[in-house]
Every structure is written in structure tokens, then in C-alpha cells.
C-alpha positions as a printed NumPy array, in Angstrom:
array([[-48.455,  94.838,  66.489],
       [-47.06 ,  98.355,  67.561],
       [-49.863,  99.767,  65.446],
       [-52.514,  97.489,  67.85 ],
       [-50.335,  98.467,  71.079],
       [-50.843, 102.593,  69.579],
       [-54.441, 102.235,  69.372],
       [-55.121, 100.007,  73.043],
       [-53.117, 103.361,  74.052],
       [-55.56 , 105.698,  73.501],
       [-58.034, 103.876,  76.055],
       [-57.026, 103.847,  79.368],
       [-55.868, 100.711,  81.272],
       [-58.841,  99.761,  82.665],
       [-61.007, 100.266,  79.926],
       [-58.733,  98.387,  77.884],
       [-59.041,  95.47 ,  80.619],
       [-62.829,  95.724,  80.204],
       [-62.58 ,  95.308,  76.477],
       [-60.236,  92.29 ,  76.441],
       [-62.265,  90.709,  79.147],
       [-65.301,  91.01 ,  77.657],
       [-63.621,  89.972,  73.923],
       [-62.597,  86.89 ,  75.212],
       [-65.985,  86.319,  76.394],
       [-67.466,  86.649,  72.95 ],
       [-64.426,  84.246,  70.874],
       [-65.622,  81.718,  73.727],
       [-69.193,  81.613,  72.239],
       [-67.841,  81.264,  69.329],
       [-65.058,  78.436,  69.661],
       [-67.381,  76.237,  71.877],
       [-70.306,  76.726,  68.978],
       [-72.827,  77.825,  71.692],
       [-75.923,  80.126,  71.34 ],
       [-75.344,  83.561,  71.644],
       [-77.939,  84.025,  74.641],
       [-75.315,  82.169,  76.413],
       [-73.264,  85.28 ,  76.245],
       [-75.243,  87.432,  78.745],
       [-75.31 ,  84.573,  81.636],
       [-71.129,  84.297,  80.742],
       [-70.815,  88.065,  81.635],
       [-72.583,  87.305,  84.415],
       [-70.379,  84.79 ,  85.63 ],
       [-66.883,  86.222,  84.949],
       [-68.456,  89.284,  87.557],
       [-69.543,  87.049,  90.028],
       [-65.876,  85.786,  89.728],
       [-64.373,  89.09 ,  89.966],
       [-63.434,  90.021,  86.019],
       [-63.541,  93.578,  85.18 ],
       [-66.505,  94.152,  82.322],
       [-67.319,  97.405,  80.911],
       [-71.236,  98.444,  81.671],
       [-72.351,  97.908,  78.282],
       [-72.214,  95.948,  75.184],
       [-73.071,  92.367,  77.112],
       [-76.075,  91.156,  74.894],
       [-76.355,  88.488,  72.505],
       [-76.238,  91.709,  69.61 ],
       [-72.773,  92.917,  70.995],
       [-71.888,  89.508,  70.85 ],
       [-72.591,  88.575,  67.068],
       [-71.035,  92.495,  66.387],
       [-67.534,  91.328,  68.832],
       [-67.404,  88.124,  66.402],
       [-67.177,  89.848,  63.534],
       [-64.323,  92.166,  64.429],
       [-62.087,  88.621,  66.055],
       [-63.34 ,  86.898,  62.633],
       [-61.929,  89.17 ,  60.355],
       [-58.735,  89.508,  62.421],
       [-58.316,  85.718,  62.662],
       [-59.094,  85.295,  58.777],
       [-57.085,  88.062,  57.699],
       [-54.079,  86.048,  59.139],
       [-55.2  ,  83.301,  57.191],
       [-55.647,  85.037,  53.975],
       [-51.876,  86.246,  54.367],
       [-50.886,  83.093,  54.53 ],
       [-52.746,  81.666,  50.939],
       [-52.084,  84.567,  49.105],
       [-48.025,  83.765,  49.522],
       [-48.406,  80.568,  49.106],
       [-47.337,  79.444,  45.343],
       [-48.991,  76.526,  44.703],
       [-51.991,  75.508,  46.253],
       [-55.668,  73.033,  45.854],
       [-58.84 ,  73.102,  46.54 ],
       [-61.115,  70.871,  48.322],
       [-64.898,  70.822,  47.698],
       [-67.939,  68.926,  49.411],
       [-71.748,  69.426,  49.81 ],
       [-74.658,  69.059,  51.832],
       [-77.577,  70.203,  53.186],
       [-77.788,  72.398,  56.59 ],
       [-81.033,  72.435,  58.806],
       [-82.802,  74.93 ,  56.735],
       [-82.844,  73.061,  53.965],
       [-80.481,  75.153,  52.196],
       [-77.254,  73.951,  50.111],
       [-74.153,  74.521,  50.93 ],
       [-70.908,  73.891,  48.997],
       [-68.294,  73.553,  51.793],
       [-64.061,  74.875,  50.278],
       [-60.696,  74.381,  51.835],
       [-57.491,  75.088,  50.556],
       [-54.614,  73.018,  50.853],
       [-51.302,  74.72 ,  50.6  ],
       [-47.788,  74.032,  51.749],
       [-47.083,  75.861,  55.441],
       [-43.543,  75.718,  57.201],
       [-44.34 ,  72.44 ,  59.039],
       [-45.956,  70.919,  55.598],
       [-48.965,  70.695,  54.164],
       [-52.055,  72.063,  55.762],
       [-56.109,  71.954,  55.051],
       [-57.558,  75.358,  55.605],
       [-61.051,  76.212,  56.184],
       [-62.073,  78.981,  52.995],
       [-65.729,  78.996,  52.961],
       [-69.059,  78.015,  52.876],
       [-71.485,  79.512,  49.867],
       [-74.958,  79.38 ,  48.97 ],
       [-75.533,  77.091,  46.072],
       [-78.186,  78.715,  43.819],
       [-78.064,  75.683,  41.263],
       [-76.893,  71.846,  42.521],
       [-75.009,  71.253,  39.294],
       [-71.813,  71.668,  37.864],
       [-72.075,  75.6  ,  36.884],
       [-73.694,  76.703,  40.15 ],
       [-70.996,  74.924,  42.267],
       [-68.16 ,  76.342,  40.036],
       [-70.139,  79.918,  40.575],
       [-69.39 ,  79.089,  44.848],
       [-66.006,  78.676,  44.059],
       [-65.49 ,  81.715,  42.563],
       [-67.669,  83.756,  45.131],
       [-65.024,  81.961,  47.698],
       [-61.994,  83.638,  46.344],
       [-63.644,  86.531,  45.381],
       [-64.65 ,  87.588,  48.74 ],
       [-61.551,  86.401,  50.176],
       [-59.521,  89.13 ,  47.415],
       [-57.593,  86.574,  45.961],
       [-57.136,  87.394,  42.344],
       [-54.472,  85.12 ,  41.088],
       [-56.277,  81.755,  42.776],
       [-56.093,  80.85 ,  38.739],
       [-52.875,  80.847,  38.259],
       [-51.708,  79.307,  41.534],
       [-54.495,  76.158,  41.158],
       [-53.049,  72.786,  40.938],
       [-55.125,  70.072,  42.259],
       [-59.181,  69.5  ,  42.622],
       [-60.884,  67.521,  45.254],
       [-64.097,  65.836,  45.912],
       [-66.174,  62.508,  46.26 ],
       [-66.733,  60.774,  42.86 ],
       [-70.139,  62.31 ,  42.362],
       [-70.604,  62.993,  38.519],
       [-71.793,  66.521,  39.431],
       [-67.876,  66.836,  40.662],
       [-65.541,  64.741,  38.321],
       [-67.637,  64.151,  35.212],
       [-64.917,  64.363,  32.519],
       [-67.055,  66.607,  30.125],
       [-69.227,  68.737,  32.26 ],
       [-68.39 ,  68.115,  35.961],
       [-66.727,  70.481,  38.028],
       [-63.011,  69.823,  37.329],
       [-63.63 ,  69.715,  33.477],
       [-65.042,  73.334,  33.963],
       [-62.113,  74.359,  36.025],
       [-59.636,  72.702,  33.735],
       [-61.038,  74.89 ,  30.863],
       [-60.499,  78.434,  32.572],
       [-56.968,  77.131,  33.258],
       [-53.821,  77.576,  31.04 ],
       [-52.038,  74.283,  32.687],
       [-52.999,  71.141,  33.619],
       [-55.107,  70.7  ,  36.392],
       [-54.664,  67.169,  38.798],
       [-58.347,  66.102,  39.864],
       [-58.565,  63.698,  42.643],
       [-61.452,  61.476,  43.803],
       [-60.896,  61.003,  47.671],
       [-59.453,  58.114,  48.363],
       [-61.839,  57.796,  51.869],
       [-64.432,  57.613,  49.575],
       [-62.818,  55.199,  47.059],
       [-62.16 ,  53.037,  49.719],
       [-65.73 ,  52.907,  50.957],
       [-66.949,  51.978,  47.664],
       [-64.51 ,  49.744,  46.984],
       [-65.088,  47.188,  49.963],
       [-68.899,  47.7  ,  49.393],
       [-68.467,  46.593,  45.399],
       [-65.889,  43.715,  46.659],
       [-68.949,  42.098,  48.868],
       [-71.671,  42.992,  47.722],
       [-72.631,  39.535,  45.671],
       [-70.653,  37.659,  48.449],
       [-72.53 ,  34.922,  49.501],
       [-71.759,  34.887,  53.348],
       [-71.431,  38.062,  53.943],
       [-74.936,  38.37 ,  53.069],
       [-75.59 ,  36.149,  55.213],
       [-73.597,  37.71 ,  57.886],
       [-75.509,  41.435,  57.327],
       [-78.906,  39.638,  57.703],
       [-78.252,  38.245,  60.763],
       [-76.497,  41.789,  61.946],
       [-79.745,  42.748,  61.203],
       [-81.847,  40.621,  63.148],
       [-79.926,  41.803,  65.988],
       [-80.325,  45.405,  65.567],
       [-83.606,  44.97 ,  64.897],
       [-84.354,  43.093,  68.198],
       [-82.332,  45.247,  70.751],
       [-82.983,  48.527,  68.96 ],
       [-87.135,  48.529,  69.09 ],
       [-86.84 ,  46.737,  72.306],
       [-85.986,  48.572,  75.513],
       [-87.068,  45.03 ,  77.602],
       [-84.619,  43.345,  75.49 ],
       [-81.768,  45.543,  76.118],
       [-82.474,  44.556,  79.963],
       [-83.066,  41.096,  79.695],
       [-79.539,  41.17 ,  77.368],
       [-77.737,  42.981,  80.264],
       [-79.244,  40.676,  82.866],
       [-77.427,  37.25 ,  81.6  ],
       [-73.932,  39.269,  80.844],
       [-74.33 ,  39.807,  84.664],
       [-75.174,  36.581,  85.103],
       [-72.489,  34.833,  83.007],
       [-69.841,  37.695,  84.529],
       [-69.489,  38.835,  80.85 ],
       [-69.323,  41.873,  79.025],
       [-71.981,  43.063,  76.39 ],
       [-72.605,  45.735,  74.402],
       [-75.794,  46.585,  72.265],
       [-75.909,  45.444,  68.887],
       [-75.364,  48.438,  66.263],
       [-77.197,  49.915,  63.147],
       [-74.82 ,  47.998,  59.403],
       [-75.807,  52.021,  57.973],
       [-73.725,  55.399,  58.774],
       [-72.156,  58.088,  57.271],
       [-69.083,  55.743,  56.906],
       [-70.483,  51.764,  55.83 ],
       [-66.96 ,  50.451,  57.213],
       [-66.462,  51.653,  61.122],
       [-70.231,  50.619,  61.837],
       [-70.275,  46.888,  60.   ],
       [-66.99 ,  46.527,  62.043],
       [-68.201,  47.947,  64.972],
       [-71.347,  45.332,  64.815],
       [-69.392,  42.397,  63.803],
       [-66.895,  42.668,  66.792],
       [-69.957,  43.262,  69.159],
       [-71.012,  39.874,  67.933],
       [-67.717,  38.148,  68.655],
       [-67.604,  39.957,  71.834],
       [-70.545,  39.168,  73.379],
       [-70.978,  35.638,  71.755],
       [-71.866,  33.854,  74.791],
       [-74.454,  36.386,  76.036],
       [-76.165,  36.503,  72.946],
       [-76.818,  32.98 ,  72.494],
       [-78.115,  32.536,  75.571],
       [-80.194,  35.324,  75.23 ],
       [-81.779,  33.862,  71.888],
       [-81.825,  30.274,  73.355],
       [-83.965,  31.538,  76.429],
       [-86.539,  33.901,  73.653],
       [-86.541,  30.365,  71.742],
       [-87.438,  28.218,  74.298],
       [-90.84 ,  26.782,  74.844],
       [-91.059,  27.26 ,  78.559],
       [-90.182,  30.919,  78.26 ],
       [-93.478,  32.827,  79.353],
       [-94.924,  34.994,  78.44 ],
       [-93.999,  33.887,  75.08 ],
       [-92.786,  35.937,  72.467],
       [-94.804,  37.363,  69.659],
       [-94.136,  35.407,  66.047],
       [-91.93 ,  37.702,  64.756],
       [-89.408,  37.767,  67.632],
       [-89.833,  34.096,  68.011],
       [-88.681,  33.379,  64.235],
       [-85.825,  35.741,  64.179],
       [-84.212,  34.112,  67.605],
       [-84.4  ,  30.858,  65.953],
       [-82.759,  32.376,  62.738],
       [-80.243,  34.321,  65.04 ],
       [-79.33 ,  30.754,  66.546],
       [-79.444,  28.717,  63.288],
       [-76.536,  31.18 ,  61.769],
       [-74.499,  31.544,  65.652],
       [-74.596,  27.557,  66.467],
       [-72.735,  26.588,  62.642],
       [-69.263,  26.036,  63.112],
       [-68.393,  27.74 ,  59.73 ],
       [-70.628,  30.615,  60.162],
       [-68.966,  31.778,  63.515],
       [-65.755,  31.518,  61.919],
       [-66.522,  33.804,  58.768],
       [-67.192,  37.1  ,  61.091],
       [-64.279,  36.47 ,  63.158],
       [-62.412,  36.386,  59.751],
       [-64.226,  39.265,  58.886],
       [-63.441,  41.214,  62.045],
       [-59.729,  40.478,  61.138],
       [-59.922,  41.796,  57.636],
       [-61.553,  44.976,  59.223],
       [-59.095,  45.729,  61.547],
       [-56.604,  46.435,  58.926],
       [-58.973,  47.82 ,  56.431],
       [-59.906,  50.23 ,  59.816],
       [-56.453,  51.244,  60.347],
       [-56.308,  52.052,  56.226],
       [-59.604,  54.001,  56.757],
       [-58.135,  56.256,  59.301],
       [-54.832,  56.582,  57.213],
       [-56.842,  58.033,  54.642],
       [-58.644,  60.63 ,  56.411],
       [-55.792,  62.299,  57.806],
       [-55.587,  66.185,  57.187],
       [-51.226,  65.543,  56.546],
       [-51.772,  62.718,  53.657],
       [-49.934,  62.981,  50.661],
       [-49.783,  60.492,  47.471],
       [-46.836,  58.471,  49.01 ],
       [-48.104,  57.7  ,  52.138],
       [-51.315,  57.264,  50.405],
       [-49.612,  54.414,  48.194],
       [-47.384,  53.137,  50.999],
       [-50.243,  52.287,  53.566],
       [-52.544,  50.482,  50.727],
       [-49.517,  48.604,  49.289],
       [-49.301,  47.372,  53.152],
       [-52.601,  46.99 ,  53.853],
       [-52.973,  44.575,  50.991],
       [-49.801,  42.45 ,  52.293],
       [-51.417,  42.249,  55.357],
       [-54.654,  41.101,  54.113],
       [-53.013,  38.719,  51.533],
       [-51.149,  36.767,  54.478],
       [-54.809,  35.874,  56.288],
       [-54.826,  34.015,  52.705],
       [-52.214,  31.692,  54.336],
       [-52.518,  32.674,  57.961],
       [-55.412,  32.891,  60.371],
       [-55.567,  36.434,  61.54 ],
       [-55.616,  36.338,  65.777],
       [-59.495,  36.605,  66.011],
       [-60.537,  33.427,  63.765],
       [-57.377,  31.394,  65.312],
       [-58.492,  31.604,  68.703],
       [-62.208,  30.105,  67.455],
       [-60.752,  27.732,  65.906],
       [-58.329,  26.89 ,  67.899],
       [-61.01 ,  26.344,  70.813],
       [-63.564,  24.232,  68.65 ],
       [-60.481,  21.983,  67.038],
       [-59.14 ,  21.209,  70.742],
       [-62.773,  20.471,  72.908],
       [-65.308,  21.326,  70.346],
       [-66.567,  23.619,  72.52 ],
       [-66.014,  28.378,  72.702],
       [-67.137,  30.599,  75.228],
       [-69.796,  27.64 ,  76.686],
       [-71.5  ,  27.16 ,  73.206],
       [-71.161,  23.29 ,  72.49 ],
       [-71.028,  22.668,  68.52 ],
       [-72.087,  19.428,  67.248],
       [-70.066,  17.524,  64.886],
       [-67.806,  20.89 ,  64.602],
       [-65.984,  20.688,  61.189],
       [-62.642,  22.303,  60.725],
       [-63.413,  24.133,  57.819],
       [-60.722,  27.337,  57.867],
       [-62.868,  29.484,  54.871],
       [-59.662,  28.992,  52.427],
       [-61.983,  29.181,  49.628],
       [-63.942,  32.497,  51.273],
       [-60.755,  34.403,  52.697],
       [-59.259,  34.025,  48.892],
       [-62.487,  35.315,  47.468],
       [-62.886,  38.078,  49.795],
       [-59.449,  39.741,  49.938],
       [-58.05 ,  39.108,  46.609],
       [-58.215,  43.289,  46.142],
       [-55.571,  44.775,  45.585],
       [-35.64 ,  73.36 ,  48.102],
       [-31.684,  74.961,  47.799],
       [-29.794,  71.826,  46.824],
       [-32.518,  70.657,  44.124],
       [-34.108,  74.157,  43.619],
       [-35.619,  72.668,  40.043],
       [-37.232,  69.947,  41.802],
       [-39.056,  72.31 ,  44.3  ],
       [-41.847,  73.338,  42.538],
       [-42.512,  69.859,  42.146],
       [-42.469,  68.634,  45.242],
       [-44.434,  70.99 ,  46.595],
       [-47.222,  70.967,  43.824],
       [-46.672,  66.848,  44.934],
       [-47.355,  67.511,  48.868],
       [-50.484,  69.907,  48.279],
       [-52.212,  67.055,  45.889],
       [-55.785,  66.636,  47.696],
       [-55.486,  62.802,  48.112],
       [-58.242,  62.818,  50.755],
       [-61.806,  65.716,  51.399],
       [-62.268,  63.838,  54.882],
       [-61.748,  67.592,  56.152],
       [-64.89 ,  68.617,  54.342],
       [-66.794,  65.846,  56.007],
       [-65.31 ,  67.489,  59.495],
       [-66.255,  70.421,  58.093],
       [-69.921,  69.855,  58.068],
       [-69.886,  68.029,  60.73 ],
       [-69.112,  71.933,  62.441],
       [-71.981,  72.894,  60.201],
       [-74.548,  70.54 ,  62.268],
       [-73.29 ,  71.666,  65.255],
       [-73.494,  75.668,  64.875],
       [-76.721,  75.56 ,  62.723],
       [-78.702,  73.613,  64.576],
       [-82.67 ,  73.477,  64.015],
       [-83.169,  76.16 ,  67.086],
       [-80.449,  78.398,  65.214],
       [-81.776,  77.608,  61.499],
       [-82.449,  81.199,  60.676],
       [-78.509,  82.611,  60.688],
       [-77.282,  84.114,  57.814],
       [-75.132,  82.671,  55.468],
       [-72.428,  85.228,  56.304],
       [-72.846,  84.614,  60.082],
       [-72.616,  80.475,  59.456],
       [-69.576,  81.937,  57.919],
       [-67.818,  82.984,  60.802],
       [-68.62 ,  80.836,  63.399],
       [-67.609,  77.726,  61.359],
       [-64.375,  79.761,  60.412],
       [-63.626,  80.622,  64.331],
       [-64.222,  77.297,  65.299],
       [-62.668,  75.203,  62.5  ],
       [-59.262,  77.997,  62.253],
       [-59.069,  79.85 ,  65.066],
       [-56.761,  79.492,  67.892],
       [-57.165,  77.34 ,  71.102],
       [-59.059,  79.461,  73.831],
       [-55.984,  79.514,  76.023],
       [-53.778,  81.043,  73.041],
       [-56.18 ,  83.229,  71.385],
       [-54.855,  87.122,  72.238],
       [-57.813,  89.367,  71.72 ],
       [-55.764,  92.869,  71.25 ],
       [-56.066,  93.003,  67.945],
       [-59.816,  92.081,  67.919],
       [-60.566,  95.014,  70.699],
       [-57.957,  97.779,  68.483],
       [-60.276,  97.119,  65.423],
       [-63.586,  97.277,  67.263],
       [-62.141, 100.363,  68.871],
       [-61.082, 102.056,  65.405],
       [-63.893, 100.824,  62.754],
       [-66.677, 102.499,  64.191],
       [-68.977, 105.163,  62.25 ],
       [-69.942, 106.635,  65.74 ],
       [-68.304, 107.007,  69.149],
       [-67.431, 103.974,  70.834],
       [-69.201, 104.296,  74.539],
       [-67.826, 101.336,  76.377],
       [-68.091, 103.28 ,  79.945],
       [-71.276, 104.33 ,  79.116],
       [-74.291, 102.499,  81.269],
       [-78.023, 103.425,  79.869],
       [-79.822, 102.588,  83.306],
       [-77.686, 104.831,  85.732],
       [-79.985, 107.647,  85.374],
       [-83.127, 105.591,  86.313],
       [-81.257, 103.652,  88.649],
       [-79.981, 107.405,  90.478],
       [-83.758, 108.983,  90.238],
       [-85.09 , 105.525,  91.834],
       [-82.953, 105.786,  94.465],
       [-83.911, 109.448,  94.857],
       [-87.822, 108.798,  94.801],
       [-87.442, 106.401,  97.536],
       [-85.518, 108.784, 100.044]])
């Protein structure tokens, strides 16, 4: 810092102003992921406001060149930080950005002061999508970020369960384990493990594929049909109820939206049915083509069985706490025990529905058992059947005191249980490469995902450093007072006296 303070010295107060002003300006673009046209028109504004800006350097060029002076200051901070740490893993994901180029996306995981912490690396080119070329991105990473001993300090590897990644001859972690002279822990995200797990577990399930087709049929119906959507609001009006639109089963994540369509469905029960009665109905005119006509009557053959509005209240009680394990999982902070602490409860949890009727499915049948009727919907010769053979089928899943223990624990805290932060990661990749900004460099991608994934809030970022190395890297004079049009502007004003 009194090195920074020396060279903001040799400006003079106002220029320095100027400078900062206009700094902050550029880390702005950069934090909120915007275009760098916008920087021009934010100049403009912080005049119009009364900021101080020097008469220069304000277009979208000065911009990308201000970005890389506040990206290597903010990464070099970073760097520091790795380089002392002693243990540390790595985090890997891939994907494809809008210029149909692919990426391999790198954090580190290392042990901070207030624990463990997922930092943003890199993001590389991948000149081949297998094994080799992805072990050739990590070792561009560290390369370019001048860590030499990332070897020696590697302790844990993670990724999805692609083969590319955790094949145990040729994917990525066997080739890392073999440049290594110790063991090296490989870990298949447990997000992802979780996913695949509940998608194996139901996949031959009888009802619940039921249950998807006719979360189908409703998709299909509202989603194609803008009338529909309206006629669907129209009788939640009328009934004084509350609706929602019926949601896509398919997403990045298969669990949040096939919970997020089953609770529509137990939310909106009433409104739906009626809807589907009044498509079904023989006086409706004008009528409906065939296809809409045969999946109302499907829609209402599945909703009107006692049994089969049951199962996806069940269901949206066995997703509620497989939702709150989801979340669990992705957190940046997870380590191994908590890891092993929240799926040992989760599985309680959903082993006492095997006994108990989670709130959702006891209030249905709770309802039908009393009057035989739920939310309006009269049910013929309701049975009482409580799904004991379904909800068994379904869920049945299952450093000074000790300073020799320190290493340990720390090589324990840094494990990558999770790579949710690589999915974040690219999600920051969509954003900032857009398709109207497809054509930035790989080096440029670089830095704007690094300043918006690492750097500081906009209220806390201080931009002195950023302006003393702008300032003091230069191969020619910096000219910040300098303003190219005063000339013409003075023999314009001349010619018209």
C-alpha cells in the first residue's frame, strides 16, 4: 500500500480523482457483466451527476484496457492466497459457450481463515474433449497463474461422473494420479450423484410413470397454448384460487423442476379440474380439436382416482426433503461430514413417511376419509388406500493442541464433495458471452468471469491500486488531461467569430 499511495503521489489530486472515478466506472462494467458500449453512456451519466472524469480514455477500448489493469490486481491477491495455502483441490467442469467453443471451467478449493473456500482459477480452451486435452487445461491453468508446486500441494479431484473425468484407467484423475508421488482422493459430486440416484430409483416405477405422463399432458396443453393459459387464469378468478402454470419435468437439475410441477398440481387442484372438465364437456363450443379433447379426458381420468391424487402428494412430500438435501449439497462450505450427516437425516426422514403420512398426503386423505370430498372435487366410492406398498418401494434408498492431526484435517475440509460452483460458474459464462458478445477472446472471457465471480462487492472494491498500475505499466506517456478535440473545438469557435 505505501508503494500505491507513492505512485497516486506523483499525479496531482485531481487527476488522481479523475482516475479513480473513471476506474470505478470500468470494474462496474465488469461486475454487473454488461457490454462495454455501456461504458461511454456511464461516463456520461456520472458528469451529468457532477463526478470529476478526466477528458479522455471513456470508450469501450479504454474500458477493456482499465479491466485488465483491476483484473490483474484483484487476481494477484488471489494468487497470494493459493500459493500459501498447503493443501489444496481442484474442481473441474465443462461445457460449451455461444461460439461453439469448449471450455473446461477450474476452481481451487483451499482452506482460508474462516474455512474452506471455492475459488474461481480459470477457464481454458479445450483443443481435444478427452481425457489428455482436459488434463493439458489444467496445466495451462496453473501455468499461467505461476504456480509451480500445484503438484505437490494436490490432494483431491472433482467432477461429474462422466467417464472422460473419473474413468479409473484413462480418465482424468487416473492421469493426474500418475504424475503424482501420493495418493490422490477423486470425488464424483455428490449434486450429481444425487440426481442420478433418484432418477435410477424411479425410473421403472410404475406410478410415477404414470404421474410424469400426466405432468406432461399439462405442460403440453398450457405451454403451446396462450388461450389456455387465459381460460386457466379465468376460473382461479372465478373459484378465488390461486394458479400457477404448469412447468417443463426437463432442466439442468431433473429434481427442482419435477417438484416444482408436482406441487403446481397439488396447488392448483381445483382449478385444473375444472379447467379439463369444461375442455371435456360436450356443450363446450367451439369444441376442441381431437388431440386436446383426448388429453383433458386423460388429465381427468388420472386427477378424479382417489389413489392417484394421493401418490403426488406423497411424492411432493418425499421431494421436499430430497429438495432441502439438494441444496445441502450444492453449498460452496460442504465438507464430507456434513455431507454424511444431512443424507444419514434425510433418509430418517424419508423412512418415517414409511410409517407416517408426510403433511401434504395427510391432509388429502384426511379430507376424502371424513366427506369424501377435497378442494370441491367429489370422488366416487373413494378408497382409503394410504400407498404402503408404493411409499416402501419408493424410498427404501438409503492446529496447536493436535498439531499431527492438522494436516489431516485440513486435507479433510478441502475434499471437493460437491462442483455445484462450476455449474455457477458457467452459468457467469452464459451471461458475459452472450451470442451478441460471441467473438471475445478467451483471455478477455477470462477476466470478466474472474471480476465477476472473485472480485469484491462494488461498494468495497478500492480502485487505487488498479489506477497506480495503469499509471506505472505504460510503454508511453500516460495523457489522462489530454483532450484530442480542443483544438478543433478552439478553431470552430474562432471561424465563427
Amino acid at each position: 500500500m505505501p508503494a500505491v499511495i507513492e505512485g497516486l503521489q506523483k499525479m496531482d489530486d485531481a487527476l488522481r480523482l479523475k482516475m479513480t472515478n473513471i476506474m470505478h466506472a470500468a470494474y462496474y462494467v465488469a461486475k454487473q457483466e454488461v457490454p462495454f458500449t455501456h461504458f461511454s453512456s456511464l461516463n456520461g451519466l456520472i458528469n451529468r451527476t457532477g463526478g470529476s472524469l478526466p477528458g479522455c480514455y471513456q470508450s469501450d477500448k479504454a474500458c477493456a484496457r482499465f479491466i485488465v489493469d483491476i483484473y490483474d490486481v484483484e487476481r494477484e491477491k488471489l494468487l497470494d492466497k493459493i500459493k500459501k495455502a498447503i493443501y489444496f483441490s481442484i474442481l473441474i467442469d465443462g461445457a460449451t459457450d455461444s461460439a461453439t467453443l469448449e471450455n473446461e471451467l477450474i476452481y481451487v478449493r483451499f482452506l482460508a481463515t474462516d474455512g474452506p473456500v471455492n475459488a474461481y482459477l480459470s477457464i481454458q480452451d479445450v483443443k481435444h474433449g478427452n481425457a489428455n486435452g482436459i488434463l493439458d487445461a489444467i496445466h495451462a491453468a496453473f501455468e499461467e497463474a505461476g504456480i509451480i508446486d500445484w503438484k505437490e500441494k494436490l490432494v483431491g479431484f472433482g467432477s461429474d461422473g462422466a467417464a472422460v473425468n473419473v474413468g479409473c484407467r484413462n480418465g482424468v484423475a487416473a492421469l493426474l494420479q500418475k504424475e503424482l508421488n501420493h495418493p490422490l482422493i477423486s470425488i464424483h459430486c455428490v449434486a450429481h450423484r444425487l440426481e442420478l440416484g433418484i432418477v435410477k430409483a424411479i425410473k421403472t416405477h410404475k406410478k410415477m410413470e404414470q404421474m410424469q405422463t400426466m405432468l406432461k399432458n399439462l405442460y403440453d396443453q398450457y405451454h403451446y397454448s396462450p388461450k389456455a393459459v387465459r381460460e386457466l387464469r379465468m376460473i382461479a378468478e372465478a373459484l378465488e384460487e390461486k394458479v400457477l402454470k404448469p412447468s417443463n419435468l426437463h432442466g439442468a437439475r431433473w429434481l427442482p423442476y419435477v417438484h416444482r410441477a408436482i406441487k403446481i398440481v397439488c396447488d392448483s387442484y381445483p382449478v385444473l379440474i375444472a379447467h379439463f372438465e369444461d375442455m371435456a364437456s360436450v356443450e363446450r363450443f367451439p369444441k376442441p380439436s381431437a388431440a386436446v379433447l383426448g388429453r383433458a379426458k386423460q388429465v381427468l381420468s388420472y386427477l378424479k382416482r382417489c389413489d392417484n391424487l394421493l401418490f403426488p402428494h406423497f411424492m411432493c412430500d418425499v421431494f421436499n426433503h430430497l429438495a432441502t438435501l439438494s441444496k445441502m449439497f450444492q453449498k460452496d462450505d460442504l465438507t464430507v461430514c456434513q455431507a454424511v450427516e444431512s443424507q444419514e437425516a434425510c433418509f430418517w426422514e424419508l423412512t418415517s413417511l414409511r410409517v407416517d403420512m408426510g403433511p401434504q398426503m395427510a391432509k388429502v386423505n384426511q379430507a376424502i376419509k371424513e366427506t369424501g370430498v377435497y378442494k370441491g372435487v367429489r370422488f366416487q366410492n373413494p378408497t382409503h388406500n394410504t400407498l404402503e406398498a408404493e411409499r416402501i418401494e419408493v424410498i427404501e434408498e438409503r492446529r496447536e493442541r493436535f498439531k499431527s492431526l492438522a494436516p489431516l484435517m485440513e486435507v479433510y475440509l478441502i475434499l471437493p464433495v460437491n462442483t455445484a460452483v462450476c455449474e455457477r460458474g458457467f452459468s457467469t459464462m452464459k451471461r458475459v458471452k452472450t451470442d451478441w458478445r460471441s467473438s471475445l477472446s478467451s483471455l478477455q472471457l477470462q477476466r470478466l468471469m474472474f471480476l465477476s465471480v472473485e472480485g469484491p462487492p462494488l461498494d468495497k472494491f478500492n480502485a487505487e491500486a488498479a489506477v497506480h498500475r495503469w499509471w506505472t505499466t505504460c510503454q508511453r506517456q500516460r495523457r489522462p488531461g489530454f483532450n484530442p478535440w480542443e483544438y478543433r473545438q478552439g478553431s470552430e469557435n474562432e471561424t465563427e467569430i
